[in-house]
N, C-alpha and C positions, 0 to 999 in steps of 0.2 A: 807341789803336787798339782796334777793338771788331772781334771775329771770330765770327759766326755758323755753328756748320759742323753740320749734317745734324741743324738742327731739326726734329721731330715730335714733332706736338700732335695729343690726339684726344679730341673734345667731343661726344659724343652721336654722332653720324651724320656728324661735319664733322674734316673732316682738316687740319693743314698737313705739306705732306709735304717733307722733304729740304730746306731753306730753310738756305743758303750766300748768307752775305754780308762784305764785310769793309768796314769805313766808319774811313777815315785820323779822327785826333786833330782836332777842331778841322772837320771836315766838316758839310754839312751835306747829308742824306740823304733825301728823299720815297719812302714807301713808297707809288706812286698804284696804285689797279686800283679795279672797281666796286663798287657795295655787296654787302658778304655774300664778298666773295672772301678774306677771312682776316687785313686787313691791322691792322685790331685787335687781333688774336688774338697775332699776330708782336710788335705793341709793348707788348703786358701783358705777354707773356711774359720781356721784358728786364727790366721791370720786378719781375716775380716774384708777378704778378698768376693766373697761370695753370696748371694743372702739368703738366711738360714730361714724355714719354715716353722722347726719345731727343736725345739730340745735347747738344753746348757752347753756349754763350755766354761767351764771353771777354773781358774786358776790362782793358785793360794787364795783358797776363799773366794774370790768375787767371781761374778757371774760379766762373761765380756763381752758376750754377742752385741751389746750395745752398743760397745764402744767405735769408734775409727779405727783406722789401721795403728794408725799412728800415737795411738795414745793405750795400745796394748802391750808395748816392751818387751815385741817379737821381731824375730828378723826373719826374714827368708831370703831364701839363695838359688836362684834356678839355673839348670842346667845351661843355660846361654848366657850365662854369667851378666846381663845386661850394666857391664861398666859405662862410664863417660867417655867416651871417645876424645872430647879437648880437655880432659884431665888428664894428670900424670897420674901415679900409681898411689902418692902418697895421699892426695884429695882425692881418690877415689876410694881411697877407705876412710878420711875424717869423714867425709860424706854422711856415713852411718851416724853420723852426732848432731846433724842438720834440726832432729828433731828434739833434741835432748834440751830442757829445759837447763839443766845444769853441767852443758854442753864445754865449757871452761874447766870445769874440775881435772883439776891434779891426774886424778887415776884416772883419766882416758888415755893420759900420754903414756902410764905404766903399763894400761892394756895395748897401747900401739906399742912398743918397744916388744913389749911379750911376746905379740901376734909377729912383729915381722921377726921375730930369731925362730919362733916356733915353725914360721912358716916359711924360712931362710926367703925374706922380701928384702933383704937389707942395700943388696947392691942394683936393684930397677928402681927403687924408690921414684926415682927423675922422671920414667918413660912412661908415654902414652900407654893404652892399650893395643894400638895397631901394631905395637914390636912386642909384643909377647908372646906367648908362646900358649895352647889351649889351657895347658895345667898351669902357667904364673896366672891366668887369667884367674883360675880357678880360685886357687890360693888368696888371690887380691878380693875376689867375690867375696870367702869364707873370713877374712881378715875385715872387709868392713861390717860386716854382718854379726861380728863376735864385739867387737871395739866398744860397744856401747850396754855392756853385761846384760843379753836378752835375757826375760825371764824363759824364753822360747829360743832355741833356734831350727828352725825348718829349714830343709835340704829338701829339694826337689829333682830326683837323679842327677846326682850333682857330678858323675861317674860317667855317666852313657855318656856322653861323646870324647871321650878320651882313649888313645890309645893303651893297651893293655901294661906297659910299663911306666907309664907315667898312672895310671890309672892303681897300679900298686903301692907307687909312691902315694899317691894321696890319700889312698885307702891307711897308710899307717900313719900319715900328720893328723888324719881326721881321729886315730886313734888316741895321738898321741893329745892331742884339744881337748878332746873329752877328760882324757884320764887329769891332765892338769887342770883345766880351768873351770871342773864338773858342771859343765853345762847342759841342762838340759834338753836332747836333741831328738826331733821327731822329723827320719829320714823318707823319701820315697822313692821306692826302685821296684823294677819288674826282676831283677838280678839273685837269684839264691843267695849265689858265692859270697854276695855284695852283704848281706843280710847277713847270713852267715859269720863272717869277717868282725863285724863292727856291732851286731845289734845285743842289748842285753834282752829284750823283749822283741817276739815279734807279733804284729797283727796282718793276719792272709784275708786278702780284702777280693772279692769277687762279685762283679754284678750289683754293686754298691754296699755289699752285705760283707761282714765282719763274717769270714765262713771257719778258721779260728784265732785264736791268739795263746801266746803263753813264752814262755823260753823258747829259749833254740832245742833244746834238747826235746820239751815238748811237740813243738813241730815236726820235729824231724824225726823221730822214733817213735811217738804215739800219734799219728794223724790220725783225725777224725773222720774221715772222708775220705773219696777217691782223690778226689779233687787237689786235696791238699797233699796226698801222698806224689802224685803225678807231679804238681808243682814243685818240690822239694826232692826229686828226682829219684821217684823208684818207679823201675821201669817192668818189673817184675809183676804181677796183679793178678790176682788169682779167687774163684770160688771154691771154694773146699768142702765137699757136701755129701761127699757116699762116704760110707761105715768105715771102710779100711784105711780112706786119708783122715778122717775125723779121727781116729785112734793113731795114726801114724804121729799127728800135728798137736795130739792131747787136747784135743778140741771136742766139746758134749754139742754143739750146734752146728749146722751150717754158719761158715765164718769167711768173708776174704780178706785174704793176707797178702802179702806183699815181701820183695825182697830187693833191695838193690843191689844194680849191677856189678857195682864195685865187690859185692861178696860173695858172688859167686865164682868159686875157683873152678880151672881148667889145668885136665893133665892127660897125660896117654894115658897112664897105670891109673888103677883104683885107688880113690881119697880118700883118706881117715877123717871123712865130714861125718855129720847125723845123719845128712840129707846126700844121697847121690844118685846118679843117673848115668847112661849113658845115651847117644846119642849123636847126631850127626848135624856137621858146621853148615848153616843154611848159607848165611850171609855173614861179611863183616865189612867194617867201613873204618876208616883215618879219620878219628875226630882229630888230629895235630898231635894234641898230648896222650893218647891211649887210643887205645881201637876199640872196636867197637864189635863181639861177636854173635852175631844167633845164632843159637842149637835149636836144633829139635830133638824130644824126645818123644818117640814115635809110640810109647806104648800108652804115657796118657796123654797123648794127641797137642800137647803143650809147646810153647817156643818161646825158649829164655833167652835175655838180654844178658851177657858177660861184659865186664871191662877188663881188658889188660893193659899193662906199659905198653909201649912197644918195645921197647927191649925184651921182656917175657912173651911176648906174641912172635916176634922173630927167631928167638930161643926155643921154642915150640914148632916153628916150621909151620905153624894152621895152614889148610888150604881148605877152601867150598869142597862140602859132600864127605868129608874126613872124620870118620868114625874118632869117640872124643869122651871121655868120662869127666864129667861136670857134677857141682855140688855146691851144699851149706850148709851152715851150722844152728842149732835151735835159735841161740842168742842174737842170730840177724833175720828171725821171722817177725814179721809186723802184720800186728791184729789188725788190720783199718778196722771192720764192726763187722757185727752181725748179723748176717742177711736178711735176720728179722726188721732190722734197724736202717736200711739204709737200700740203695740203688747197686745194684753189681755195674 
């Protein structure tokens, strides 16, 4: 069990303020918010990279902040993989045992045998880092880092600089570590999908402040905020405030809701949704994998974000200005709060 209670950190003009977390043995934990919002700052600090002002960090019982780096049986991994350049691949992961008092023991060599089939290292073993490739680099990063049973292991966008298919591949070895060797992982990425993918918890970190945390499911279907709605991709956002939408939406208050774009369906004929419209194609765009449609719908002055395939968008013929009946269904409206409660 790791328990974070009333971290503050203060670096020049850049604060993390009040940062409570507590992450079960054996979890695995995404710290996601955007760049510059602090979530580095939070995982060096476990690490003992940083120096802390106020608060614990706990793990199985003891209080660490005291301690060195080196004597907290953490690893971290950063996205530049920073190997040995005159090592080969195999001393670039004993590496991680440099510091092990009982650095000789038996079951390092069974964690190195595990790590390189887990993480098919078996045939570079021999090679520098300069003949790798960005994801062996990565792999060899994540292999010395595990080698030495952290009671931590921290991942600092261990992702971003990788291309999108090697970047999948790793996303499910990273999956596949965790499920085998229960370790517990506290990752950092600005990335959804990444989050998403891999995290059993997440904490949305903004401006050095914990703005929420919970499951995926809680993030992603009950956001607390705009904030966090916007980051976990609803592009939809709405005040809800006169008498006939407050009764349309079962809603007793002024309330903004939300909808993502993924669920809003598009067709010529009228939709057997709850929610429908029509209206006309502002704009659309080729994000690669889907496109990207706005409507308007001219009678309450609104413009929705739709996604389709492109296969169903071609199939549909869309073009700019092209009259279009759009909609959704109750069970993809999202409460963000109450405009009593909060900032439209």
């Amino acid at each position: 069990m790791i328990r974070i209670h009333n971290l503050n950190i203060k670096l020049g003009t850049f604060q993390i303020k009040n940062i409570n977390l507590q992450i079960a043995k054996g979890e695995f934990l995404v710290i996601l918010g955007p760049s510059a919002a602090g979530k580095s700052v939070i995982l060096e600090s476990i690490a003992g990279l940083v120096p802390i002002q106020k608060g614990e960090i706990m793990i199985n019982g003891r209080n660490i902040i005291h301690l060195k780096p080196e004597k907290r049986n953490i690893s971290i991994c950063y996205q530049d993989y920073n190997l040995f350049p005159n090592m080969n691949v195999r001393d670039n992961i004993r590496y991680g045992l440099r510091f092990k008092i009982d650095r000789c023991n038996k079951n390092y060599d069974k964690n190195f045998k595990t790590l390189i089939n887990i993480l098919e290292l078996e045939n570079i073993l021999d090679r520098l880092p300069l003949n790798l490739s960005g994801g062996e680099q990565q792999r060899v990063s994540l292999a010395r880092g595990l080698i030495g049973n952290p009671d931590v292991l921290l991942l600092d966008e261990p992702l971003s600089s990788l291309d999108p298919n090697i970047k999948e591949t790793i996303q499910e070895e990273l999956k596949n570590i965790h499920k085998t060797l229960h370790t517990t992982i506290i990752m950092v990425t600005h990335d959804f999908t990444e989050a998403n993918y891999l995290a059993d918890k997440i904490a949305l970190v903004d401006q050095g402040q914990i703005i929420q945390q919970g499951s995926i499911e809680d993030i992603f279907q009950k956001p607390k905020s705009i904030f966090t709605a916007q980051f976990t991709g609803v592009k939809n956002i709405f005040l809800i405030n006169n008498d006939k939408e407050l009764e349309s939406y079962s809603l007793e208050k002024p309330t903004i809701i939300g909808i993502r774009p993924e669920n809003i369906f598009i067709r010529h004929q009228p939709l057997n949704t709850h929610y429908q419209y029509e209206g006309k194609i502002k704009t659309f765009k080729n994000n690669g994998l889907y496109m990207e449609i706005e409507l308007n719908n001219p009678k309450s002055g609104r413009n929705y974000i739709s996604y389709l395939t492109l296969n169903r968008f071609f199939e549909l013929k869309l073009q700019k200005k092209m009259s279009i009946h759009f909609g959704f269904n109750k069970k993809d409206l999202i409460c963000i709060h109450d405009k009593d409660n909060g900032d439209a």
